[in-house]
mmCIF file of the N, C-alpha and C atoms, coordinates in Angstrom:
data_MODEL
# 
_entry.id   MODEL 
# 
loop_
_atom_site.group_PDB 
_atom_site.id 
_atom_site.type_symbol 
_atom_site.label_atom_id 
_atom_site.label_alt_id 
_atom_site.label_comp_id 
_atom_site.label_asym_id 
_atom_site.label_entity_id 
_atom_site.label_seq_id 
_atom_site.pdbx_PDB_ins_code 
_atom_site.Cartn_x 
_atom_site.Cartn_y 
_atom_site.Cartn_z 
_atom_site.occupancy 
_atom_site.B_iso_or_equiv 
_atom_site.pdbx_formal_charge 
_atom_site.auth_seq_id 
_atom_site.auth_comp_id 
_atom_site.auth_asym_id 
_atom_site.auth_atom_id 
_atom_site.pdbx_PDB_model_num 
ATOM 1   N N  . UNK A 1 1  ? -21.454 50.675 120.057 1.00 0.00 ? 1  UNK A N  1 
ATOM 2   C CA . UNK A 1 1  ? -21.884 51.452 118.924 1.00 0.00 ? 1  UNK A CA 1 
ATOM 3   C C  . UNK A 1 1  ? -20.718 52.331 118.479 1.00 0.00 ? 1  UNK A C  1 
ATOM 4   N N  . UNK A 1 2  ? -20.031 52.117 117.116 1.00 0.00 ? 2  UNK A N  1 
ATOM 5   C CA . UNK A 1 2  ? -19.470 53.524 116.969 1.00 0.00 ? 2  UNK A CA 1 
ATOM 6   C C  . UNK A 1 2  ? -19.915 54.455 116.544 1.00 0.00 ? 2  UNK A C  1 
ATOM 7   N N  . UNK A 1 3  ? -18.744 55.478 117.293 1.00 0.00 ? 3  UNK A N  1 
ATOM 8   C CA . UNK A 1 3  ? -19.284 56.919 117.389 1.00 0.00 ? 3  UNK A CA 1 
ATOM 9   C C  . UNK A 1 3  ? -18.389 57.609 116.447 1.00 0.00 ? 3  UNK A C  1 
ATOM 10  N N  . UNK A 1 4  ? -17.424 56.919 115.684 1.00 0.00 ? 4  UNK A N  1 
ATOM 11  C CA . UNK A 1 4  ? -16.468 57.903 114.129 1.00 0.00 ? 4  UNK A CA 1 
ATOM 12  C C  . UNK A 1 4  ? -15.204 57.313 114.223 1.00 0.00 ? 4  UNK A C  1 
ATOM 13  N N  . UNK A 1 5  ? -14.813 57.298 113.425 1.00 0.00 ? 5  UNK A N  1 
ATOM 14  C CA . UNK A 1 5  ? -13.294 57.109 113.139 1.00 0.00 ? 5  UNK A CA 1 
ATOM 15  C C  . UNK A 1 5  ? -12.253 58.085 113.785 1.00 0.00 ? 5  UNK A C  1 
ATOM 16  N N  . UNK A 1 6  ? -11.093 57.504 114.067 1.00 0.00 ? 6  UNK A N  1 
ATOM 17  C CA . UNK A 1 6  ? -9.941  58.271 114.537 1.00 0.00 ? 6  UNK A CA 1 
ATOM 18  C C  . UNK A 1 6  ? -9.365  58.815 113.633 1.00 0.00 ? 6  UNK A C  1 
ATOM 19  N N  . UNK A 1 7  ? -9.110  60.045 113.193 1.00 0.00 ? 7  UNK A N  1 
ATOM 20  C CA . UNK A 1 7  ? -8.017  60.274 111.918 1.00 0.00 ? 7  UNK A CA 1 
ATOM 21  C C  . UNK A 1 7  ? -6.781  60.124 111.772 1.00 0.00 ? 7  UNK A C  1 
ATOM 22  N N  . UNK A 1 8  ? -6.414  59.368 110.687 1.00 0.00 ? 8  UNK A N  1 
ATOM 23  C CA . UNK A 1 8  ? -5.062  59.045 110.680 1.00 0.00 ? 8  UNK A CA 1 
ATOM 24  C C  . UNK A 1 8  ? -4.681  57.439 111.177 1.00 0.00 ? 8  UNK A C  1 
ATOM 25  N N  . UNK A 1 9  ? -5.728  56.918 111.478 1.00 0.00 ? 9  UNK A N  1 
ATOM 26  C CA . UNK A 1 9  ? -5.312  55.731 112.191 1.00 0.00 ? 9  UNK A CA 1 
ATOM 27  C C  . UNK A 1 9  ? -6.610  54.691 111.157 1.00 0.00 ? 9  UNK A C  1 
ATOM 28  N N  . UNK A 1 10 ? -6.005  52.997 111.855 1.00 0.00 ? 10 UNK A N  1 
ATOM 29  C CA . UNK A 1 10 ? -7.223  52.212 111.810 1.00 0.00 ? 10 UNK A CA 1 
ATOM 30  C C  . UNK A 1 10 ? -7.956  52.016 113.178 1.00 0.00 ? 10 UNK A C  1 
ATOM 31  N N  . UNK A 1 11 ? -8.862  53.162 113.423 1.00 0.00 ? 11 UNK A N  1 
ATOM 32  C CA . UNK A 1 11 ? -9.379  52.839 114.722 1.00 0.00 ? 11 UNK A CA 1 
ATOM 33  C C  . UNK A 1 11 ? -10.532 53.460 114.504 1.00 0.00 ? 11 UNK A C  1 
ATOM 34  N N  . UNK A 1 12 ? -11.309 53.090 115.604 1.00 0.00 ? 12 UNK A N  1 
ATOM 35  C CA . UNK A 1 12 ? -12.968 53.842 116.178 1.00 0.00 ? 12 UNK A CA 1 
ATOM 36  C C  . UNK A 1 12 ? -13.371 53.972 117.289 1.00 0.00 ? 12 UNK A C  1 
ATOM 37  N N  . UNK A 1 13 ? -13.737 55.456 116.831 1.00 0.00 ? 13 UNK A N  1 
ATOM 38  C CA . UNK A 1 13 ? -14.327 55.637 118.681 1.00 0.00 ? 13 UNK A CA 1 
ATOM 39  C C  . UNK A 1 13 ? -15.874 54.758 119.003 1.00 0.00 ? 13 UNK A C  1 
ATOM 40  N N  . UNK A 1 14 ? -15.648 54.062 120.048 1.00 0.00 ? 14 UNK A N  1 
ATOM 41  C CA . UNK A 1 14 ? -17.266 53.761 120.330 1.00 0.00 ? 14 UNK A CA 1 
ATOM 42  C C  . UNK A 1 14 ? -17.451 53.690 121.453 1.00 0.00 ? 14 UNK A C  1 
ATOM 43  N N  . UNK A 1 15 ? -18.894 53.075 121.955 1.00 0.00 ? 15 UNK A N  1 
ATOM 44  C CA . UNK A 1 15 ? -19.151 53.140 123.465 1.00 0.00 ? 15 UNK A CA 1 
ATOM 45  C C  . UNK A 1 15 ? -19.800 52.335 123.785 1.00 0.00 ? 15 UNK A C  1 
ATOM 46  N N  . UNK A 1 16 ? -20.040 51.504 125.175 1.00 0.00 ? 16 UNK A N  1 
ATOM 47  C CA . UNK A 1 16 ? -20.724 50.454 125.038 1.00 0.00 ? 16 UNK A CA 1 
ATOM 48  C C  . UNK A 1 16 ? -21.972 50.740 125.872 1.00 0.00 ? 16 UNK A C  1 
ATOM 49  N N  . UNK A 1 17 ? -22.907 49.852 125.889 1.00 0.00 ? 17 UNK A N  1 
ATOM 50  C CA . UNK A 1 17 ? -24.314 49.788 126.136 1.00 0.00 ? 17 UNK A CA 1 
ATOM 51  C C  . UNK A 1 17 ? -24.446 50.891 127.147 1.00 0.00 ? 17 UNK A C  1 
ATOM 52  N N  . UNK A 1 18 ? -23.754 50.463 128.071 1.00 0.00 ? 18 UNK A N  1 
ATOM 53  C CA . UNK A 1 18 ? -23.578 51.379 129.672 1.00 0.00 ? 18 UNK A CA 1 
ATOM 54  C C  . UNK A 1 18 ? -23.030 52.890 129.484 1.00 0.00 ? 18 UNK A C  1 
ATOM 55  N N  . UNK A 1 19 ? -22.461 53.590 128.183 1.00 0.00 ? 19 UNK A N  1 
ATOM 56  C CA . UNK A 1 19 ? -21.770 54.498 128.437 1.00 0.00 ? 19 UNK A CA 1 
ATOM 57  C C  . UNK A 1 19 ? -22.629 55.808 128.092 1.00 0.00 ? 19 UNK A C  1 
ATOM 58  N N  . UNK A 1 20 ? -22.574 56.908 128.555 1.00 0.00 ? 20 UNK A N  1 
ATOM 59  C CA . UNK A 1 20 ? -23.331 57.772 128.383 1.00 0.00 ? 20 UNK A CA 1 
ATOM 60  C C  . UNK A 1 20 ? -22.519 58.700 127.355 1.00 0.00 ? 20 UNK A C  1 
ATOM 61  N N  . UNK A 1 21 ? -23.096 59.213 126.473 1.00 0.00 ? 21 UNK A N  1 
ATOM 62  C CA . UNK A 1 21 ? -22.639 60.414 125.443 1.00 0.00 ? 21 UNK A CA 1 
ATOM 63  C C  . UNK A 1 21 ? -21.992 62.004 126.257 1.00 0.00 ? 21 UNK A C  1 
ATOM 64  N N  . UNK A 1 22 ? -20.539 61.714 125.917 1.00 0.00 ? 22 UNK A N  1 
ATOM 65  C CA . UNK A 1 22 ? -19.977 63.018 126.586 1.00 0.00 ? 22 UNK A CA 1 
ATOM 66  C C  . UNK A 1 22 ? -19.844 62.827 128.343 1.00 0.00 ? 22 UNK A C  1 
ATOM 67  N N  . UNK A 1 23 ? -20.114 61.693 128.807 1.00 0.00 ? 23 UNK A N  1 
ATOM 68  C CA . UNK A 1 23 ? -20.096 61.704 130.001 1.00 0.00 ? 23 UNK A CA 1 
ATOM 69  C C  . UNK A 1 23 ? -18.778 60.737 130.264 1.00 0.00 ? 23 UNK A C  1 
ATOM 70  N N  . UNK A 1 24 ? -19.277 59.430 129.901 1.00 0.00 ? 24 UNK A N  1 
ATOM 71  C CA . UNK A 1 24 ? -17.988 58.713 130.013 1.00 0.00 ? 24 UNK A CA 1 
ATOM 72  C C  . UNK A 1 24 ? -16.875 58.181 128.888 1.00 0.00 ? 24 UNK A C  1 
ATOM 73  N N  . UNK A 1 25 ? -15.784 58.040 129.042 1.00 0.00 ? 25 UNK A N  1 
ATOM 74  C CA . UNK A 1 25 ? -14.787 57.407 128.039 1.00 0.00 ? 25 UNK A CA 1 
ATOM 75  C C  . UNK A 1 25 ? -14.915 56.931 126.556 1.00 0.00 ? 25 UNK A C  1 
ATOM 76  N N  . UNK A 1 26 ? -14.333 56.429 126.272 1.00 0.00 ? 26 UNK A N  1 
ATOM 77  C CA . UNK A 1 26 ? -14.543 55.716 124.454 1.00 0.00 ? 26 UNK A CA 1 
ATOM 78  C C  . UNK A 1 26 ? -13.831 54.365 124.949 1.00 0.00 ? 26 UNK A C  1 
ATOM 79  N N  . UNK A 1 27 ? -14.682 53.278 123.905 1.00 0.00 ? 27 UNK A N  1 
ATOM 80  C CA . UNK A 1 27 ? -14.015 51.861 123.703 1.00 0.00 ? 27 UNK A CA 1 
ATOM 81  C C  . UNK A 1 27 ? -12.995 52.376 122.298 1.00 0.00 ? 27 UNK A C  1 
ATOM 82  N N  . UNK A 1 28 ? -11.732 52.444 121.991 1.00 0.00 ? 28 UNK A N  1 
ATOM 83  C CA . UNK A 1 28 ? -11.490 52.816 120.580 1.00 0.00 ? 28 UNK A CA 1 
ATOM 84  C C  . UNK A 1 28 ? -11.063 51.594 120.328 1.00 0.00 ? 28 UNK A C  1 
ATOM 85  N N  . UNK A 1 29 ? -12.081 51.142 119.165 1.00 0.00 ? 29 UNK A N  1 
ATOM 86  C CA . UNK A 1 29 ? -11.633 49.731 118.543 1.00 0.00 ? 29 UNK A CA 1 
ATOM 87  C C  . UNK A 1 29 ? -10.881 49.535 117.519 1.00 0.00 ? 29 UNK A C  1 
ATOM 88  N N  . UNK A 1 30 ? -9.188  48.604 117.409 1.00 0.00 ? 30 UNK A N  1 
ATOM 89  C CA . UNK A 1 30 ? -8.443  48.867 116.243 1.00 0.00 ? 30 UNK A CA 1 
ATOM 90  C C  . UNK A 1 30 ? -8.911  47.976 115.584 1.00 0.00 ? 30 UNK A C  1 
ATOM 91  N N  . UNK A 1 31 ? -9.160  48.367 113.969 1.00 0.00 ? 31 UNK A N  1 
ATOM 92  C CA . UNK A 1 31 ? -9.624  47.520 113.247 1.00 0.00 ? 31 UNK A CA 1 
ATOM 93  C C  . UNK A 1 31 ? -9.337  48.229 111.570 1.00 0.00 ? 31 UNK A C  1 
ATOM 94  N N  . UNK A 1 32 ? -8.588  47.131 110.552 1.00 0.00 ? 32 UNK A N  1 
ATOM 95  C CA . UNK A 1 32 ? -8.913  47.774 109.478 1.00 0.00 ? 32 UNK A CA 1 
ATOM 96  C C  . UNK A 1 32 ? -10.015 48.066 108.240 1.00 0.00 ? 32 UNK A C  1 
ATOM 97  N N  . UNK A 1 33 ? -11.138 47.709 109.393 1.00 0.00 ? 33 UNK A N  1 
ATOM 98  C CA . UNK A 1 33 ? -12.403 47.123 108.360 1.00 0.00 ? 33 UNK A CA 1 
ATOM 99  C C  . UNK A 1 33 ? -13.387 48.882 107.679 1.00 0.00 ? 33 UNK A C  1 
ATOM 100 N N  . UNK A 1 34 ? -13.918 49.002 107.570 1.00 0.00 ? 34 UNK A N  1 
ATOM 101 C CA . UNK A 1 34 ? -14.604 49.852 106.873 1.00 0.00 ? 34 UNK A CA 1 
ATOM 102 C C  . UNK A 1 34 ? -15.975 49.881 107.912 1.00 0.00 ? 34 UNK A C  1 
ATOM 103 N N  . UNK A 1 35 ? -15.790 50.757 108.344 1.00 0.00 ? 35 UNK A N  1 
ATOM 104 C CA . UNK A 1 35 ? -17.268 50.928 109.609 1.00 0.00 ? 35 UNK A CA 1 
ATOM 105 C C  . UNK A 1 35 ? -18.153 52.313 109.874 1.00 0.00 ? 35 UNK A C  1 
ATOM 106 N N  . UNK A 1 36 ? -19.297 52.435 109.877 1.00 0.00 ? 36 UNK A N  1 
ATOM 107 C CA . UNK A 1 36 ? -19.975 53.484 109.982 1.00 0.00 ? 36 UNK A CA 1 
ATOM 108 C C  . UNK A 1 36 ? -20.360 53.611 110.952 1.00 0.00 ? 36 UNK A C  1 
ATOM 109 N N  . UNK A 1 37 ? -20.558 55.256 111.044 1.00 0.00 ? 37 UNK A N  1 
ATOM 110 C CA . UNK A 1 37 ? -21.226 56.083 112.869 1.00 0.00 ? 37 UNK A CA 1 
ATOM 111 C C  . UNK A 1 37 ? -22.718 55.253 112.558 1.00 0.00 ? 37 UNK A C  1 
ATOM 112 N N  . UNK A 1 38 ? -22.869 54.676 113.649 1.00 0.00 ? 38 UNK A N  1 
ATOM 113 C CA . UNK A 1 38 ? -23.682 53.896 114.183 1.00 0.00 ? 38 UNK A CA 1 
ATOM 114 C C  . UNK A 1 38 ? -23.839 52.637 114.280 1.00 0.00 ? 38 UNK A C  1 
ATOM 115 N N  . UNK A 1 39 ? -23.029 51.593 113.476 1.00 0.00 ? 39 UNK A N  1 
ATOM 116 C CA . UNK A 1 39 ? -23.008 50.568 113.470 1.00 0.00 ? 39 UNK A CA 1 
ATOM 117 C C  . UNK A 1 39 ? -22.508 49.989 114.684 1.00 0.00 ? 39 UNK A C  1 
ATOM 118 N N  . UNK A 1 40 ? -23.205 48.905 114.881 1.00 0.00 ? 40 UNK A N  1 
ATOM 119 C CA . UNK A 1 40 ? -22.689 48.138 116.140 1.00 0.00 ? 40 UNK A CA 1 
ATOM 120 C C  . UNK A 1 40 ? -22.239 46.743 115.960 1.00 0.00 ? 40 UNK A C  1 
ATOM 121 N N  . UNK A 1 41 ? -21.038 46.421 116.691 1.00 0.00 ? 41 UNK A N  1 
ATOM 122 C CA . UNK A 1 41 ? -20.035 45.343 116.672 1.00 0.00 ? 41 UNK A CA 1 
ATOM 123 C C  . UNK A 1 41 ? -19.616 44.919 117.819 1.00 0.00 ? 41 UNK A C  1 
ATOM 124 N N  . UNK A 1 42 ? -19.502 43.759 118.021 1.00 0.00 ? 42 UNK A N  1 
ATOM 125 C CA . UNK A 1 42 ? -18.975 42.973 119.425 1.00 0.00 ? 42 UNK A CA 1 
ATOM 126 C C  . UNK A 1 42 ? -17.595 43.105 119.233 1.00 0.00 ? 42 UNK A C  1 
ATOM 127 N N  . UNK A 1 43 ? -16.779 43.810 120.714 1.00 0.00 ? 43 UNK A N  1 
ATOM 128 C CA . UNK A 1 43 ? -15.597 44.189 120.475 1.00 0.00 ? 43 UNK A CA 1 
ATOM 129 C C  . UNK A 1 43 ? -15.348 43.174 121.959 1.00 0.00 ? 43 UNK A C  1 
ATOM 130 N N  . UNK A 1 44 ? -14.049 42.568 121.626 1.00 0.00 ? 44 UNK A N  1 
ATOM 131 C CA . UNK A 1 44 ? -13.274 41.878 123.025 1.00 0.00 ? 44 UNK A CA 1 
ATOM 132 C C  . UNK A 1 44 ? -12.338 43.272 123.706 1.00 0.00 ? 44 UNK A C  1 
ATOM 133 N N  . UNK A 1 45 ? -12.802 43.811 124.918 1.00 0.00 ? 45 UNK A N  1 
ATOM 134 C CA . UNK A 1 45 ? -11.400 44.471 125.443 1.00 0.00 ? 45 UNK A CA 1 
ATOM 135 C C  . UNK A 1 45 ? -10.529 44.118 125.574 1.00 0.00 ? 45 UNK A C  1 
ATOM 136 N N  . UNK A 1 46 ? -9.359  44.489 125.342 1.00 0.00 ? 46 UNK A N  1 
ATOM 137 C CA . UNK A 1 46 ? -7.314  43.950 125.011 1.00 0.00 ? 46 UNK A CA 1 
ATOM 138 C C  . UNK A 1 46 ? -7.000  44.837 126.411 1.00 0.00 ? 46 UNK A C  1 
ATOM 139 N N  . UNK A 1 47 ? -7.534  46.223 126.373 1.00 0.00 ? 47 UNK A N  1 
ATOM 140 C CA . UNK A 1 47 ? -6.406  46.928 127.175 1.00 0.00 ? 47 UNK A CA 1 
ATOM 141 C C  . UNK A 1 47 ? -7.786  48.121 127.977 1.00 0.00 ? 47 UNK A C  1 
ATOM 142 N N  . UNK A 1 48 ? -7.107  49.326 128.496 1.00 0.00 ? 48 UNK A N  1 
ATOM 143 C CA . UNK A 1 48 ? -7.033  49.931 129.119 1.00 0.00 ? 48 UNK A CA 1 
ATOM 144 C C  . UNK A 1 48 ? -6.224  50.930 129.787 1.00 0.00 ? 48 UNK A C  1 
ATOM 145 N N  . UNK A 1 49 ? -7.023  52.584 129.752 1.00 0.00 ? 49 UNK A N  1 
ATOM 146 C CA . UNK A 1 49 ? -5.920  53.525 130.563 1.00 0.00 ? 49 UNK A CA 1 
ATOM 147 C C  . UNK A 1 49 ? -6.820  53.966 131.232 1.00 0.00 ? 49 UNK A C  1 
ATOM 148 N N  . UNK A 1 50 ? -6.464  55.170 131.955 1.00 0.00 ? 50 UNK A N  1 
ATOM 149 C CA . UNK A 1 50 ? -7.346  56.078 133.133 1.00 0.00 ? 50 UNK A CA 1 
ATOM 150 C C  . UNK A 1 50 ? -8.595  55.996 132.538 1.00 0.00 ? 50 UNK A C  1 
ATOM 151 N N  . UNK A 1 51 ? -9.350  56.499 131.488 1.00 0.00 ? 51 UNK A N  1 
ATOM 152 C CA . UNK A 1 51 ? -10.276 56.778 131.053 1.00 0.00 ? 51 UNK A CA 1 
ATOM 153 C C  . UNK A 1 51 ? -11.370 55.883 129.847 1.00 0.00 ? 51 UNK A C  1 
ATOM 154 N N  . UNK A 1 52 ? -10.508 55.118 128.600 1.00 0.00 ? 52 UNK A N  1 
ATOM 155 C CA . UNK A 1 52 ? -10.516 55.137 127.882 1.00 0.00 ? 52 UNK A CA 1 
ATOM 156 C C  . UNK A 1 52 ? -10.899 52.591 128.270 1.00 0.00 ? 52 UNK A C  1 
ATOM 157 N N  . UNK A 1 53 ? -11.423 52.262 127.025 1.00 0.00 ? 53 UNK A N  1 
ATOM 158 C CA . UNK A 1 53 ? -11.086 51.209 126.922 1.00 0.00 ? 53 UNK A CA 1 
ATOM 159 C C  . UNK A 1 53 ? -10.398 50.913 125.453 1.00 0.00 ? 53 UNK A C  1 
ATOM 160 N N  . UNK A 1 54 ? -9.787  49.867 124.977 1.00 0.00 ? 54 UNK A N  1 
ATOM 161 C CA . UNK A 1 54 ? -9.352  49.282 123.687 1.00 0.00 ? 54 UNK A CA 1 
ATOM 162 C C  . UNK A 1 54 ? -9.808  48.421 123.646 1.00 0.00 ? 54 UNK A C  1 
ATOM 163 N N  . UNK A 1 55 ? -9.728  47.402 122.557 1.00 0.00 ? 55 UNK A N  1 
ATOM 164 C CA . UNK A 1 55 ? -10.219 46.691 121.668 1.00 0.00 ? 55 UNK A CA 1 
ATOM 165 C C  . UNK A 1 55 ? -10.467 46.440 120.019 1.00 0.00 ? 55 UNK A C  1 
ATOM 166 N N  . UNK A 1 56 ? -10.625 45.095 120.071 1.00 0.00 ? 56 UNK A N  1 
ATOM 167 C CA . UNK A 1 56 ? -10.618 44.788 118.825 1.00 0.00 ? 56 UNK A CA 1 
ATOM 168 C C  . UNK A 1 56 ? -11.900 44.034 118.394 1.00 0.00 ? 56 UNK A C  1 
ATOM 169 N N  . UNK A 1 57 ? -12.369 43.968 117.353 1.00 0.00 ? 57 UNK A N  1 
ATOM 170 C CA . UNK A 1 57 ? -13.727 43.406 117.024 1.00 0.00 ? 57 UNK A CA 1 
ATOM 171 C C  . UNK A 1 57 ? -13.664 41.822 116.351 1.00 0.00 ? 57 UNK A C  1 
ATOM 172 N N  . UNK A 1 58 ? -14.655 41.388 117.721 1.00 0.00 ? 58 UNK A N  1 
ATOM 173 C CA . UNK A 1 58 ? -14.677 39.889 117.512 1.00 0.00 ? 58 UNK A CA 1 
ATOM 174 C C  . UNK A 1 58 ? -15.341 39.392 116.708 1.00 0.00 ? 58 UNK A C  1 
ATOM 175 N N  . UNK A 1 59 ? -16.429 39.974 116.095 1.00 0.00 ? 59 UNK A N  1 
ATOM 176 C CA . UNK A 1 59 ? -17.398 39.549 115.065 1.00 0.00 ? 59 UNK A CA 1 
ATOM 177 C C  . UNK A 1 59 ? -18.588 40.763 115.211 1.00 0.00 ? 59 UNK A C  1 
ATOM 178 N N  . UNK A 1 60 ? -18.939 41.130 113.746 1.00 0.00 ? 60 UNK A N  1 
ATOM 179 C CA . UNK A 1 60 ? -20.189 41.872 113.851 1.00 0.00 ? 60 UNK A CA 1 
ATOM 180 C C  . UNK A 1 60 ? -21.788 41.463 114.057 1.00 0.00 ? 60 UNK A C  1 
ATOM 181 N N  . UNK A 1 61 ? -22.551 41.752 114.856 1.00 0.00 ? 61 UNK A N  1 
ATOM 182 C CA . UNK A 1 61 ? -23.682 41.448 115.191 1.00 0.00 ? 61 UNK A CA 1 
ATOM 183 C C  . UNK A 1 61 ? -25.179 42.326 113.719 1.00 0.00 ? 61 UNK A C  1 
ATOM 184 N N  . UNK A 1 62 ? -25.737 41.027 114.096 1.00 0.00 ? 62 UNK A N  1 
ATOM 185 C CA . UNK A 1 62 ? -26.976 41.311 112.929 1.00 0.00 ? 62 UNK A CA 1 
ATOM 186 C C  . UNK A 1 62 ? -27.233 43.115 113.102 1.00 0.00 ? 62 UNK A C  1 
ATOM 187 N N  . UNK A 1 63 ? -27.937 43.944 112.216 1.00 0.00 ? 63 UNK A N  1 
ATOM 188 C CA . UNK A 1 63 ? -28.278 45.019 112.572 1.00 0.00 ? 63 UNK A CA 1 
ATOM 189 C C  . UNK A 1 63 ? -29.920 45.437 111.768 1.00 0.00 ? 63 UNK A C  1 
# 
């Protein structure tokens, strides 16, 4: 689900099924598409740091 845009960038913060609000990390997905807080999208993970996942969006799911 994302949770807002990054400013300044093409990216989004989101979180996946498992992640709790304010508790754990962000998926930030790079993408130059046009996306709203709440919409949900199937993202492939690319990467990873201490906290955080990346990704990019493989296709958007019905809503």
């Amino acid at each position: 689900m994302i949770e807002g845009k990054v400013a300044d960038e093409d990216a989004y913060a989101a979180r996946t099924y498992r992640d709790a609000p304010d508790v754990d990390g962000f998926l930030f997905v790079q993408t130059a598409q046009e996306l709203m807080t709440g919409d949900f999208v199937r993202v492939r993970v690319t990467g990873a740091d201490e906290y955080d996942l990346i990704g990019e969006i493989e296709d958007e799911l019905a809503e």
